[in-house]
PQR file of N, CA, C, O and H, with PARSE charges and radii, in Angstrom:
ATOM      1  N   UNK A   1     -49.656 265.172 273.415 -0.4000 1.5000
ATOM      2  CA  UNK A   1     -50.418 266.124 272.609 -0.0000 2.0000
ATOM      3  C   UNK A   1     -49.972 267.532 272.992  0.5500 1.7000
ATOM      4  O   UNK A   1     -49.962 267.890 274.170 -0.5500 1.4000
ATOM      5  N   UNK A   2     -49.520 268.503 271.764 -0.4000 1.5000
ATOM      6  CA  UNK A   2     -49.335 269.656 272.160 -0.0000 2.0000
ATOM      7  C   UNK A   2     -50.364 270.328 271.301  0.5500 1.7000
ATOM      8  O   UNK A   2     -50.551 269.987 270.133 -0.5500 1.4000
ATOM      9  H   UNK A   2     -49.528 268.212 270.807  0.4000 1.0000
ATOM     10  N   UNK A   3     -51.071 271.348 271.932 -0.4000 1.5000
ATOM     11  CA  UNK A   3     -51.949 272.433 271.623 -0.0000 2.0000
ATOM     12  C   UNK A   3     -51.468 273.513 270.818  0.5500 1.7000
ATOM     13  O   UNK A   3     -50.707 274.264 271.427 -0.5500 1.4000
ATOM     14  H   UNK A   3     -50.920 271.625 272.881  0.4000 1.0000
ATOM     15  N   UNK A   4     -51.720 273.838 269.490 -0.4000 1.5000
ATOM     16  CA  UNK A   4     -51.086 274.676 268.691 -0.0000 2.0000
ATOM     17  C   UNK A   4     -52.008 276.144 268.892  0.5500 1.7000
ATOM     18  O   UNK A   4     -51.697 277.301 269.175 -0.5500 1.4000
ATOM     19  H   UNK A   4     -52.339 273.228 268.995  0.4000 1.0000
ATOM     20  N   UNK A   5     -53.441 275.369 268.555 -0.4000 1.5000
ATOM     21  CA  UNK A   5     -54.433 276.717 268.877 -0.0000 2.0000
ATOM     22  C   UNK A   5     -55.436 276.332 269.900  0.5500 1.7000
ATOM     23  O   UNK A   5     -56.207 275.501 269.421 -0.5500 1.4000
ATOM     24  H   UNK A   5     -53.693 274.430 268.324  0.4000 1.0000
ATOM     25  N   UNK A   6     -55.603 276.512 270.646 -0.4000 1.5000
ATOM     26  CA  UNK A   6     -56.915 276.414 271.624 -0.0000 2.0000
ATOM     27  C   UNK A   6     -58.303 276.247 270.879  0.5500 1.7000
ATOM     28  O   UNK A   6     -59.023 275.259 270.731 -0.5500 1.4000
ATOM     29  H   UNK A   6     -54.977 277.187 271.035  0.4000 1.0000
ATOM     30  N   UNK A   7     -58.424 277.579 270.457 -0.4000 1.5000
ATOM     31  CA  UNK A   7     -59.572 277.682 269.415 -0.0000 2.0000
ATOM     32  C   UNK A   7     -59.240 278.162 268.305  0.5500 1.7000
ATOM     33  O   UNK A   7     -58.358 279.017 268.226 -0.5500 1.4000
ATOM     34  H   UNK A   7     -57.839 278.381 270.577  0.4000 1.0000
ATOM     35  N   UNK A   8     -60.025 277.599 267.034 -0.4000 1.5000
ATOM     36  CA  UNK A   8     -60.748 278.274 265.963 -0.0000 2.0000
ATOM     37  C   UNK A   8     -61.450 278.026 265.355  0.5500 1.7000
ATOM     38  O   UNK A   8     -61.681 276.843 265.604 -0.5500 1.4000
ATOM     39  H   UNK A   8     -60.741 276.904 267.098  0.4000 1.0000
ATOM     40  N   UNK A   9     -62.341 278.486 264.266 -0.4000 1.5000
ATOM     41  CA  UNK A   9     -63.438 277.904 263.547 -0.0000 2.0000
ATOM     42  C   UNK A   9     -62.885 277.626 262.454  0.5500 1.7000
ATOM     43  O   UNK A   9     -61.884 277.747 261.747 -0.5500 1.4000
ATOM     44  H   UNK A   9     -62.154 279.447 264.063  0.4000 1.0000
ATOM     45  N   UNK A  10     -64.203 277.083 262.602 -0.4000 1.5000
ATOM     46  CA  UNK A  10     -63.917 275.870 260.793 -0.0000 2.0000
ATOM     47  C   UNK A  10     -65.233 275.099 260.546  0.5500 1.7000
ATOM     48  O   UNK A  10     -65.996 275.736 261.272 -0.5500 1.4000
ATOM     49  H   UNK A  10     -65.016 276.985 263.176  0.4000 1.0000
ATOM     50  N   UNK A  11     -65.721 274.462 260.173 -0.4000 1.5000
ATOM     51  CA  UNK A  11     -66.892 273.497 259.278 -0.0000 2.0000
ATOM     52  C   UNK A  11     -67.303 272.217 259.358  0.5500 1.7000
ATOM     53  O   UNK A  11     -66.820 271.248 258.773 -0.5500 1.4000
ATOM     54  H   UNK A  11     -65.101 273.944 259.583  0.4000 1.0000
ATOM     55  N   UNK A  12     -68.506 272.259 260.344 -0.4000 1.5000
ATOM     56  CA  UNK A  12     -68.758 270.804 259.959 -0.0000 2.0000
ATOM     57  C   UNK A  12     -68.952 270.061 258.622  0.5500 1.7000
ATOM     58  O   UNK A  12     -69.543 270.458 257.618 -0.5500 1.4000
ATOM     59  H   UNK A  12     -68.899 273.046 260.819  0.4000 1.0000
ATOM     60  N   UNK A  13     -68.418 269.074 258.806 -0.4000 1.5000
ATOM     61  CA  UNK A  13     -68.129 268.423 257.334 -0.0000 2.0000
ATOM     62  C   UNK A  13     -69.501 267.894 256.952  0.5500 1.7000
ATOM     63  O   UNK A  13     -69.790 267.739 255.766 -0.5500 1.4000
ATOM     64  H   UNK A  13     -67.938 268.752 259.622  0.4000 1.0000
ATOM     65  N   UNK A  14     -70.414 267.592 258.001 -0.4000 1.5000
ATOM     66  CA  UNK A  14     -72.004 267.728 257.145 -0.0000 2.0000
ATOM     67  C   UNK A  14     -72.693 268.328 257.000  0.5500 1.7000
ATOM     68  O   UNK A  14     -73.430 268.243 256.017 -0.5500 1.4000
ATOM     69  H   UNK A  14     -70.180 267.718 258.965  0.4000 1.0000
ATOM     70  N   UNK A  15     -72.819 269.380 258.049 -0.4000 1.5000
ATOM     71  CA  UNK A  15     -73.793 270.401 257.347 -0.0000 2.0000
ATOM     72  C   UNK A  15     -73.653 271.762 257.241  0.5500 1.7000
ATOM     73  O   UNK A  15     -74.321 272.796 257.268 -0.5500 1.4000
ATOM     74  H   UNK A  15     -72.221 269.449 258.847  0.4000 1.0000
ATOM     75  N   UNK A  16     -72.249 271.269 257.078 -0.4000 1.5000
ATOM     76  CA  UNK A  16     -71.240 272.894 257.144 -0.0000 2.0000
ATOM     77  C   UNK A  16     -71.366 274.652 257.236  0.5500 1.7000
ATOM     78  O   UNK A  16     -71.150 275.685 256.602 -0.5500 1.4000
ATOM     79  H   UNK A  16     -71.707 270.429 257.056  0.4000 1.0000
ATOM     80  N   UNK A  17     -72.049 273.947 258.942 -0.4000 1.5000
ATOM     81  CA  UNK A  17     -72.009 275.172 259.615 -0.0000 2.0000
ATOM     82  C   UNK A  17     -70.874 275.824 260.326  0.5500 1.7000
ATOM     83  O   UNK A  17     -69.809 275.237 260.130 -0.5500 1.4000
ATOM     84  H   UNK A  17     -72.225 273.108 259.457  0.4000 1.0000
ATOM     85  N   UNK A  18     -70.799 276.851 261.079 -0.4000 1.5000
ATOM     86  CA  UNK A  18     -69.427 276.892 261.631 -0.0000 2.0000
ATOM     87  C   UNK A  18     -69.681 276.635 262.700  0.5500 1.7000
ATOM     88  O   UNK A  18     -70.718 276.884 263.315 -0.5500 1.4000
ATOM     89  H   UNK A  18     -71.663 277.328 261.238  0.4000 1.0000
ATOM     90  N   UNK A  19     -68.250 275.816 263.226 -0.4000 1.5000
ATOM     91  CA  UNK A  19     -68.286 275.382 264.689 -0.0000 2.0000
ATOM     92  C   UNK A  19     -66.692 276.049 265.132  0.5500 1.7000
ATOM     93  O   UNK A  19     -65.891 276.711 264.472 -0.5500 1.4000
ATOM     94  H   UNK A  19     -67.407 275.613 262.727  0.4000 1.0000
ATOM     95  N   UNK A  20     -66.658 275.544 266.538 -0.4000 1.5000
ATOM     96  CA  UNK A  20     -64.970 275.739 266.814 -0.0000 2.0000
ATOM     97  C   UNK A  20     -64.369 274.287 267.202  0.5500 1.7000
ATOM     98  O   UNK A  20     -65.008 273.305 267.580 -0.5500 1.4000
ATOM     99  H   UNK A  20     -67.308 275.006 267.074  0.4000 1.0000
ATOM    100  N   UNK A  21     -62.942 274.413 267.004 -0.4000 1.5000
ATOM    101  CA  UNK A  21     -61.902 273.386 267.099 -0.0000 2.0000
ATOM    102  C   UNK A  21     -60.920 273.931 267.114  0.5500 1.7000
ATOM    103  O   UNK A  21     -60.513 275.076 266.912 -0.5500 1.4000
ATOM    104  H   UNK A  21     -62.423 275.210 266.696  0.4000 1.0000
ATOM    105  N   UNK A  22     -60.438 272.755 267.448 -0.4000 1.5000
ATOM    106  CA  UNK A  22     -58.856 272.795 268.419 -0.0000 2.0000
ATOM    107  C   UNK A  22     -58.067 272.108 267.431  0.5500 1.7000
ATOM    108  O   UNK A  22     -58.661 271.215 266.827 -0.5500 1.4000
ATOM    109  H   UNK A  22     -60.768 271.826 267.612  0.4000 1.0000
ATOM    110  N   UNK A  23     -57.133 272.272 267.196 -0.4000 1.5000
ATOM    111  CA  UNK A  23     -55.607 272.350 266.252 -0.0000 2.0000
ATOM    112  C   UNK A  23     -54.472 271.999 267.529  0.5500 1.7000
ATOM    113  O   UNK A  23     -54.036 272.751 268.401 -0.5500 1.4000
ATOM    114  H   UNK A  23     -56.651 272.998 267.687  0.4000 1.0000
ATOM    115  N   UNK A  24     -54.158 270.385 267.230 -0.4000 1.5000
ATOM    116  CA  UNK A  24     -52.720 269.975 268.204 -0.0000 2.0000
ATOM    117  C   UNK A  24     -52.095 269.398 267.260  0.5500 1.7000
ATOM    118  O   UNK A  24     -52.420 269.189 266.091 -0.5500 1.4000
ATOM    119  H   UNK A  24     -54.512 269.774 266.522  0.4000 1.0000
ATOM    120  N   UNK A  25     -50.617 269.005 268.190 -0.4000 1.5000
ATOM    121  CA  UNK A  25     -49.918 268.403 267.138 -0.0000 2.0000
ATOM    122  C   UNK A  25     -49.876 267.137 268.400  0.5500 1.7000
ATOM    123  O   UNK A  25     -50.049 267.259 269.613 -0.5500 1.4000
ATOM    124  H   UNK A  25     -50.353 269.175 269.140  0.4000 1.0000
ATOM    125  N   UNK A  26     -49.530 265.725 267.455 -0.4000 1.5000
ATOM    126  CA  UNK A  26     -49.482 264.115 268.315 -0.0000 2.0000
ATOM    127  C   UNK A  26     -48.476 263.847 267.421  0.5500 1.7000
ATOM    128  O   UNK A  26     -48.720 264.055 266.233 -0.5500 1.4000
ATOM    129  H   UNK A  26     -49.390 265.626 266.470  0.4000 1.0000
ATOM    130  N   UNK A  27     -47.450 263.449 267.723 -0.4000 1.5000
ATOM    131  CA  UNK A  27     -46.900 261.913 266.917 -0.0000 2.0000
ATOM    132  C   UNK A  27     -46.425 262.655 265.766  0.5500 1.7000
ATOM    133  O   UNK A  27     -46.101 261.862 264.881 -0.5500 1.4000
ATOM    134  H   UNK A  27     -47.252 263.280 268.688  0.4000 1.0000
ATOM    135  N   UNK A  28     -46.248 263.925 265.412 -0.4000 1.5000
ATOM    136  CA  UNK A  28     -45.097 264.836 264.004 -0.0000 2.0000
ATOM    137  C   UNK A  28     -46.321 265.329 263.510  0.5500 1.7000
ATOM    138  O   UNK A  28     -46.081 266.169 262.643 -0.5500 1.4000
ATOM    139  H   UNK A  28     -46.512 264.569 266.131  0.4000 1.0000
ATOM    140  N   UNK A  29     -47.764 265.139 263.720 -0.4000 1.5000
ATOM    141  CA  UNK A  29     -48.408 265.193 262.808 -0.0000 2.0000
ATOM    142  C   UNK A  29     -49.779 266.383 263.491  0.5500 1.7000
ATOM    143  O   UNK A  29     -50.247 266.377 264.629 -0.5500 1.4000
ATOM    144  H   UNK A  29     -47.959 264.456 264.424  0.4000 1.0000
ATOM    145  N   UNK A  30     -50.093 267.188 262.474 -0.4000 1.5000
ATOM    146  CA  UNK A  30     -50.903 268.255 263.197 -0.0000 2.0000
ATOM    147  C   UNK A  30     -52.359 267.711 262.668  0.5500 1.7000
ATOM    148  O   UNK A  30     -52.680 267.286 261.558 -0.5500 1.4000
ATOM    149  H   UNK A  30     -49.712 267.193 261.549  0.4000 1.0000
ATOM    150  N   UNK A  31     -53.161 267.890 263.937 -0.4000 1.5000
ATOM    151  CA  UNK A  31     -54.731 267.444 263.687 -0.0000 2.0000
ATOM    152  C   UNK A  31     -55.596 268.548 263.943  0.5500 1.7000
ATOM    153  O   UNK A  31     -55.330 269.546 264.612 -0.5500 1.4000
ATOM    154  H   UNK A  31     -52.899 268.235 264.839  0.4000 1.0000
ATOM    155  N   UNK A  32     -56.603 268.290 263.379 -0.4000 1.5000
ATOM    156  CA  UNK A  32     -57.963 269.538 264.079 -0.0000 2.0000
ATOM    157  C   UNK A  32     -58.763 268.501 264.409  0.5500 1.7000
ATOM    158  O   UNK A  32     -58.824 267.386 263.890 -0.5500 1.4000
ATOM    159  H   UNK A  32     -56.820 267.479 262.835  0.4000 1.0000
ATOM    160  N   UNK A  33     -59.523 269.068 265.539 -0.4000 1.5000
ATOM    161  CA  UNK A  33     -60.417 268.215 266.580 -0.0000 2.0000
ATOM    162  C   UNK A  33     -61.614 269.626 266.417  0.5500 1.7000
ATOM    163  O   UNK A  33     -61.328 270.787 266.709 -0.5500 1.4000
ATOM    164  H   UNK A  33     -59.473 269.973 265.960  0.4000 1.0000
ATOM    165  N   UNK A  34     -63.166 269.092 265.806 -0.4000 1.5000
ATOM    166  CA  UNK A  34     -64.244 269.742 266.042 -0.0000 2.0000
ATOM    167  C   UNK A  34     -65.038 268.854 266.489  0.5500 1.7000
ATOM    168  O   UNK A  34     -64.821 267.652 266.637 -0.5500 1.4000
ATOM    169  H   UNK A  34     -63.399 268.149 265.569  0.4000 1.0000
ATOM    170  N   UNK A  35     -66.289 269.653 266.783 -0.4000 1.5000
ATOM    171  CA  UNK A  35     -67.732 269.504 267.588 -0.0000 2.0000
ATOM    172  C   UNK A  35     -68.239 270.134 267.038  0.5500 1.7000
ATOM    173  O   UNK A  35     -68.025 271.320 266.786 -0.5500 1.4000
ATOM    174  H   UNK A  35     -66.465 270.630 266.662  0.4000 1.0000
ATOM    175  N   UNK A  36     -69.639 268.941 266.498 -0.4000 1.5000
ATOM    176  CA  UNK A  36     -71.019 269.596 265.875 -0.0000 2.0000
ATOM    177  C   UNK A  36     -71.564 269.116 266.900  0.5500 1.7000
ATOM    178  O   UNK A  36     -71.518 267.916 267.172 -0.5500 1.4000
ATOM    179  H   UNK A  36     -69.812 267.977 266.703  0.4000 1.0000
ATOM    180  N   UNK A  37     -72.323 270.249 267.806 -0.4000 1.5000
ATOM    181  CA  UNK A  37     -73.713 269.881 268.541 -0.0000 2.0000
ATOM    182  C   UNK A  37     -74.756 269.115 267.990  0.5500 1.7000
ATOM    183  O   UNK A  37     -75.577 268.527 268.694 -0.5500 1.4000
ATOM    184  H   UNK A  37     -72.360 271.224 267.584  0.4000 1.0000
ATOM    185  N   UNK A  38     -74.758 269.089 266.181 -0.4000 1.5000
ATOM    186  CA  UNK A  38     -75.907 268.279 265.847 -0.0000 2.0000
ATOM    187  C   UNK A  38     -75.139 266.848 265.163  0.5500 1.7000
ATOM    188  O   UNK A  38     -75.732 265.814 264.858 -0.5500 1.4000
ATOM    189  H   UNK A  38     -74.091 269.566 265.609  0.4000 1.0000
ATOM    190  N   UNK A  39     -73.711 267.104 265.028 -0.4000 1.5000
ATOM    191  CA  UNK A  39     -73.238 265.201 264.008 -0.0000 2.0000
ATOM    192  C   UNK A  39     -72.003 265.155 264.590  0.5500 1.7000
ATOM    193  O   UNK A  39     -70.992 264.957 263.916 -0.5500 1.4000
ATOM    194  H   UNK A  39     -73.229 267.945 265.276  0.4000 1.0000
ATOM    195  N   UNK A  40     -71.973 265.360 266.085 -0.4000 1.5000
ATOM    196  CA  UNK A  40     -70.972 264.794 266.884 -0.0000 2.0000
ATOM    197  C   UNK A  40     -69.238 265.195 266.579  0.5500 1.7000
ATOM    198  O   UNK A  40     -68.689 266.068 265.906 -0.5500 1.4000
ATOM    199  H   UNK A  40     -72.794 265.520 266.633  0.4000 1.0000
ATOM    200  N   UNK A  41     -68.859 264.342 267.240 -0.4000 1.5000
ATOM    201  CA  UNK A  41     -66.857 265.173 267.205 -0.0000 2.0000
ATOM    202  C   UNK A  41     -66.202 264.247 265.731  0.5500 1.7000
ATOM    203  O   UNK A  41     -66.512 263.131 265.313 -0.5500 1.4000
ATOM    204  H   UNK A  41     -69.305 263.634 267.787  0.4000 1.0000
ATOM    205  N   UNK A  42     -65.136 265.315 265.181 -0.4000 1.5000
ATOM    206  CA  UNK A  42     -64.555 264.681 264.170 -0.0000 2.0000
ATOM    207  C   UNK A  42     -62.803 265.182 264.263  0.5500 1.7000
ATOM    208  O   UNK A  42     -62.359 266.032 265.036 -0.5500 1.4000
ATOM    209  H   UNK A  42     -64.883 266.221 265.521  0.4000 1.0000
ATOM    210  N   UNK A  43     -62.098 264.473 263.356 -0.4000 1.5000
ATOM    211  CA  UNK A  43     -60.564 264.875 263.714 -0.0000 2.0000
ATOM    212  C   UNK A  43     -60.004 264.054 262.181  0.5500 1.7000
ATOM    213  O   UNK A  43     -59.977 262.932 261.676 -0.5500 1.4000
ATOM    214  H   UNK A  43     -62.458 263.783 262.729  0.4000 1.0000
ATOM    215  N   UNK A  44     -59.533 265.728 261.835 -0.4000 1.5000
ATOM    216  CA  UNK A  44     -58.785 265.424 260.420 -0.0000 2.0000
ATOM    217  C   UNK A  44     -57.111 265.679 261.389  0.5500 1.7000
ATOM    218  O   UNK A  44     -56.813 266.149 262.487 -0.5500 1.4000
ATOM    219  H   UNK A  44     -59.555 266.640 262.246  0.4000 1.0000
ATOM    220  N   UNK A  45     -56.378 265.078 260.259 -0.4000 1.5000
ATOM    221  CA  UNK A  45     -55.097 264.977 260.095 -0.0000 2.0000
ATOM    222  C   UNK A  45     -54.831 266.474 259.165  0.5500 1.7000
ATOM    223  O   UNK A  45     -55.509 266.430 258.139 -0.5500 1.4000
ATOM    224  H   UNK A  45     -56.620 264.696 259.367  0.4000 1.0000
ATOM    225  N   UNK A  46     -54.272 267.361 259.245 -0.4000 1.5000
ATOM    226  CA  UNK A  46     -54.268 268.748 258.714 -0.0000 2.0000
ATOM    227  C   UNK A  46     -53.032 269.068 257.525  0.5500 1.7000
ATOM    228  O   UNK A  46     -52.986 269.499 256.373 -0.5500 1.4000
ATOM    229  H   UNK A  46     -53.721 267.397 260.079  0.4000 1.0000
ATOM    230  N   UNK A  47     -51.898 268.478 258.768 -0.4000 1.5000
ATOM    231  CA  UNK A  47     -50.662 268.321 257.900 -0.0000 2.0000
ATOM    232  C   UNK A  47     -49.860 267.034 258.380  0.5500 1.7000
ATOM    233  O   UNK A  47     -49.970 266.651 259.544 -0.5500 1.4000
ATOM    234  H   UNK A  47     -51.936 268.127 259.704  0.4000 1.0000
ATOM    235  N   UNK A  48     -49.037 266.360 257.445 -0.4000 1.5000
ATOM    236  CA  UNK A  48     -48.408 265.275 257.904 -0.0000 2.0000
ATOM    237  C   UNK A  48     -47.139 265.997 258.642  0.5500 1.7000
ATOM    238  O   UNK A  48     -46.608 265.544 259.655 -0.5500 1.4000
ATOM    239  H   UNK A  48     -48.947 266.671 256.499  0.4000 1.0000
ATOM    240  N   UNK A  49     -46.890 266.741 258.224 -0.4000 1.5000
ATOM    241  CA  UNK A  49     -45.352 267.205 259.218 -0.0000 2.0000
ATOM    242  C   UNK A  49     -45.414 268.272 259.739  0.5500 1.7000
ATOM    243  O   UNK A  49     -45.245 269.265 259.032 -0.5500 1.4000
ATOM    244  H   UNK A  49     -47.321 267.110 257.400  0.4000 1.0000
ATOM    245  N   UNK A  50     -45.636 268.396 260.934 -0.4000 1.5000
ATOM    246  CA  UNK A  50     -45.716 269.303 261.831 -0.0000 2.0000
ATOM    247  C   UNK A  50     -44.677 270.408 262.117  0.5500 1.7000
ATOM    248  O   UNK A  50     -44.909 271.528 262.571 -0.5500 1.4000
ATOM    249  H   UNK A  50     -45.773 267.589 261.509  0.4000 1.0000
ATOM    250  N   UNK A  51     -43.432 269.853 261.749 -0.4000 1.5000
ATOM    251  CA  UNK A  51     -42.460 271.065 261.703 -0.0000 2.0000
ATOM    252  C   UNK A  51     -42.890 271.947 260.412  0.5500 1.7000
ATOM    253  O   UNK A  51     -42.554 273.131 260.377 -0.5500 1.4000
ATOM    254  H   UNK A  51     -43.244 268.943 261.380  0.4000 1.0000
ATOM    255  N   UNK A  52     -43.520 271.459 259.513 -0.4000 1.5000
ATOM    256  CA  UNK A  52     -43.352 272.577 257.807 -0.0000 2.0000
ATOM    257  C   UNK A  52     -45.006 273.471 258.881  0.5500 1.7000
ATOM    258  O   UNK A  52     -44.951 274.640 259.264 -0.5500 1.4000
ATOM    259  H   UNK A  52     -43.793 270.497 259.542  0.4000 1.0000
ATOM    260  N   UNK A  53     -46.153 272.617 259.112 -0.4000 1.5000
ATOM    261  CA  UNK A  53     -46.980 273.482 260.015 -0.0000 2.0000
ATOM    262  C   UNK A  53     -46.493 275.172 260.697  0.5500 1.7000
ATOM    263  O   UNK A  53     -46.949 276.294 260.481 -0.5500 1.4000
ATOM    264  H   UNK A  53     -46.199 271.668 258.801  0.4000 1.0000
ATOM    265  N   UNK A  54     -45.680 274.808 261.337 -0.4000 1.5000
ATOM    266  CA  UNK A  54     -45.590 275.602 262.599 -0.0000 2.0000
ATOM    267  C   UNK A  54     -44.521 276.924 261.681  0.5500 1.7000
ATOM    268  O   UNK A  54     -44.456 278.144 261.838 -0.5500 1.4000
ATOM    269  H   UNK A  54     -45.309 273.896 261.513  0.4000 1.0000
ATOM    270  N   UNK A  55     -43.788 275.962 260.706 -0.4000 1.5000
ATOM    271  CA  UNK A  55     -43.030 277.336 259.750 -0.0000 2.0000
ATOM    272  C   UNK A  55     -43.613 278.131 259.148  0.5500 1.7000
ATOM    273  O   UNK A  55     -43.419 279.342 259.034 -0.5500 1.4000
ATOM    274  H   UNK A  55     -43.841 274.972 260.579  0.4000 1.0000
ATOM    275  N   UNK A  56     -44.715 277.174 258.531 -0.4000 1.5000
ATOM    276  CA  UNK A  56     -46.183 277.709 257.224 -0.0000 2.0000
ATOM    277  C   UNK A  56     -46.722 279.182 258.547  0.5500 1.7000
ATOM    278  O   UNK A  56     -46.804 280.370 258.235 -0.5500 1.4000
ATOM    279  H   UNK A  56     -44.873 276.191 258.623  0.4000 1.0000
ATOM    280  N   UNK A  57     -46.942 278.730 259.651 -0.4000 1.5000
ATOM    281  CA  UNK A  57     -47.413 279.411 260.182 -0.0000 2.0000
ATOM    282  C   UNK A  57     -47.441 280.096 260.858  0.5500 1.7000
ATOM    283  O   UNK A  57     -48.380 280.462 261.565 -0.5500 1.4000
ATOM    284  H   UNK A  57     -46.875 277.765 259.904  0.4000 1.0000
ATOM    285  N   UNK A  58     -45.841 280.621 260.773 -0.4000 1.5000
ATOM    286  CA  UNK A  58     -44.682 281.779 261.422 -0.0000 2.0000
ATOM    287  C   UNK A  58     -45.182 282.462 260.834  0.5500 1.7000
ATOM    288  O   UNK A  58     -45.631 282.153 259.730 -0.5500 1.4000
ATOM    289  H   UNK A  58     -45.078 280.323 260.199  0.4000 1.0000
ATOM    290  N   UNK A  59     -45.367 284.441 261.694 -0.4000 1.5000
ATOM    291  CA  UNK A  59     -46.057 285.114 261.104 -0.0000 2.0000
ATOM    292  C   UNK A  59     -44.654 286.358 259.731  0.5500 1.7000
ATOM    293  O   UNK A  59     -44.797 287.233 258.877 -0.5500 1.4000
ATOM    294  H   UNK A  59     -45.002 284.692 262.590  0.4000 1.0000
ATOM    295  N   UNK A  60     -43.822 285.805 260.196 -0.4000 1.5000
ATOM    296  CA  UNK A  60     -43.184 286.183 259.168 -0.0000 2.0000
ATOM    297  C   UNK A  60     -42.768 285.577 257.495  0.5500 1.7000
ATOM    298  O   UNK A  60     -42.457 286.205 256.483 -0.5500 1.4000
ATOM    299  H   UNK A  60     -43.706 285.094 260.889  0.4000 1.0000
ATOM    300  N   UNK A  61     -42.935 284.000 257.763 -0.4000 1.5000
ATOM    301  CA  UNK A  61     -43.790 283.309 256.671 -0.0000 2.0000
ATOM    302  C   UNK A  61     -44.807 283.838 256.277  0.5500 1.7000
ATOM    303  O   UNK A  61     -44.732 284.142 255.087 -0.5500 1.4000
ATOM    304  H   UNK A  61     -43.188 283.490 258.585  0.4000 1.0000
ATOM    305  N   UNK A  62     -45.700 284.078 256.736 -0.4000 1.5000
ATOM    306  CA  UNK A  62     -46.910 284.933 256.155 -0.0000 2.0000
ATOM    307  C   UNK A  62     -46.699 285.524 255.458  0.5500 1.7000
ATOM    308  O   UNK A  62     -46.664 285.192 254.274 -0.5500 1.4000
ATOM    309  H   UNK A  62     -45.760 283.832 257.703  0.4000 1.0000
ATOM    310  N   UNK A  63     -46.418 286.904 255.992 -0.4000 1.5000
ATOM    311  CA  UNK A  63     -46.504 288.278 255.541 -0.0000 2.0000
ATOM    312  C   UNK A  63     -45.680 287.776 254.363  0.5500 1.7000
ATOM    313  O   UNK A  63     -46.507 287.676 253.456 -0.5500 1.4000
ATOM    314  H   UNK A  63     -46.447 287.174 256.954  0.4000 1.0000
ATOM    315  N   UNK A  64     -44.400 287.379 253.856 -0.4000 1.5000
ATOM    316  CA  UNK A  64     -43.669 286.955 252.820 -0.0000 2.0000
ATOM    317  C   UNK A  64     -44.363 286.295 251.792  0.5500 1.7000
ATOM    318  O   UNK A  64     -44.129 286.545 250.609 -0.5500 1.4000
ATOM    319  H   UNK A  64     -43.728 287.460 254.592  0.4000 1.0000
ATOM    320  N   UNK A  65     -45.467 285.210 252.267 -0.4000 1.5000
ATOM    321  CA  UNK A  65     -46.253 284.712 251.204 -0.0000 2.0000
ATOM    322  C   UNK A  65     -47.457 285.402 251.085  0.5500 1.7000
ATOM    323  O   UNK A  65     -48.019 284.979 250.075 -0.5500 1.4000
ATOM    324  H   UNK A  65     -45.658 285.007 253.227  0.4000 1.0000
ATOM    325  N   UNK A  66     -47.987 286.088 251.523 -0.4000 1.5000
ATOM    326  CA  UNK A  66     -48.920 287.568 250.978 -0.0000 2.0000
ATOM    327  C   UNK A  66     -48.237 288.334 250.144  0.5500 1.7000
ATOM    328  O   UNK A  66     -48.719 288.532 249.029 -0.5500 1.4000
ATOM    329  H   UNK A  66     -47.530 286.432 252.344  0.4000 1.0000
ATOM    330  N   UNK A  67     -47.465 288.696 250.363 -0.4000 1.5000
ATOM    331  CA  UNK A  67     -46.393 289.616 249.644 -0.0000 2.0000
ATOM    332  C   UNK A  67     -46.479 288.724 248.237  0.5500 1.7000
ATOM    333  O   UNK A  67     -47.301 288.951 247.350 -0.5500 1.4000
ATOM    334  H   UNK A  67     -47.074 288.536 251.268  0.4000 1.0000
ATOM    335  N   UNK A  68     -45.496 287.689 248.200 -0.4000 1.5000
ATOM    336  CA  UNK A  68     -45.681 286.960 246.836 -0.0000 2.0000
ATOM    337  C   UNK A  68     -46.771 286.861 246.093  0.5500 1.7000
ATOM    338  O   UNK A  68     -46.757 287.066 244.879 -0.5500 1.4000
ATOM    339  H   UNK A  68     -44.827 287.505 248.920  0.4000 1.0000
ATOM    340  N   UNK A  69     -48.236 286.405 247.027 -0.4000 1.5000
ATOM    341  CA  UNK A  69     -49.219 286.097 246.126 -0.0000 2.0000
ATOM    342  C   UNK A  69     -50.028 287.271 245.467  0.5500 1.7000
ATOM    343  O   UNK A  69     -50.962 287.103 244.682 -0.5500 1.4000
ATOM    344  H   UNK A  69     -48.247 286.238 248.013  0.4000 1.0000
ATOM    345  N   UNK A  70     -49.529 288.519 245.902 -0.4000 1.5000
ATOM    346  CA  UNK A  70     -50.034 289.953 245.608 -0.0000 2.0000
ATOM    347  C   UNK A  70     -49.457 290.144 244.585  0.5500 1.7000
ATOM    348  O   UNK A  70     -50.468 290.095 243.886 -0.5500 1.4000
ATOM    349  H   UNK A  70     -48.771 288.656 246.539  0.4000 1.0000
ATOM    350  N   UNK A  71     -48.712 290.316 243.918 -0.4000 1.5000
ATOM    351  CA  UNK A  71     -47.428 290.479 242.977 -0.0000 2.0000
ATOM    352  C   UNK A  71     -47.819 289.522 241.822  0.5500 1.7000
ATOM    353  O   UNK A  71     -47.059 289.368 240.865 -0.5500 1.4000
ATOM    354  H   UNK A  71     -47.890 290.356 244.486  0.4000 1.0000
TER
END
């Protein structure tokens, strides 16, 4: 397991409050891992390929696709 983000928020999927979670990558594939204090731990699959992840989320990818979607 490699750790992409330590933390960030995001939504419990039932009563979609905000909580924090952790974003790794296992096995090519990037997951988020949360905790609801009230409906327990959950873990989506985010992206199937972890290399397009980590490009999507080069900050010079960014700024390039801001740029586009402004325009």
């Amino acid at each position: 397991m490699f750790i992409l983000k330590e933390q960030t928020k995001s939504l419990c999927p039932t009563c979609f409050q905000e909580i924090l979670a952790q974003v790794y990558e296992e096995g090519g594939k990037v997951y988020m891992k949360k905790n609801c204090p009230q409906h327990g731990d959950f873990v989506f699959v985010i992206e199937k390929d972890a290399y397009l992840y980590k490009k999507l989320m080069n900050n010079d990818m960014l700024h390039t696709r801001e740029y586009h979607l402004k325009t």
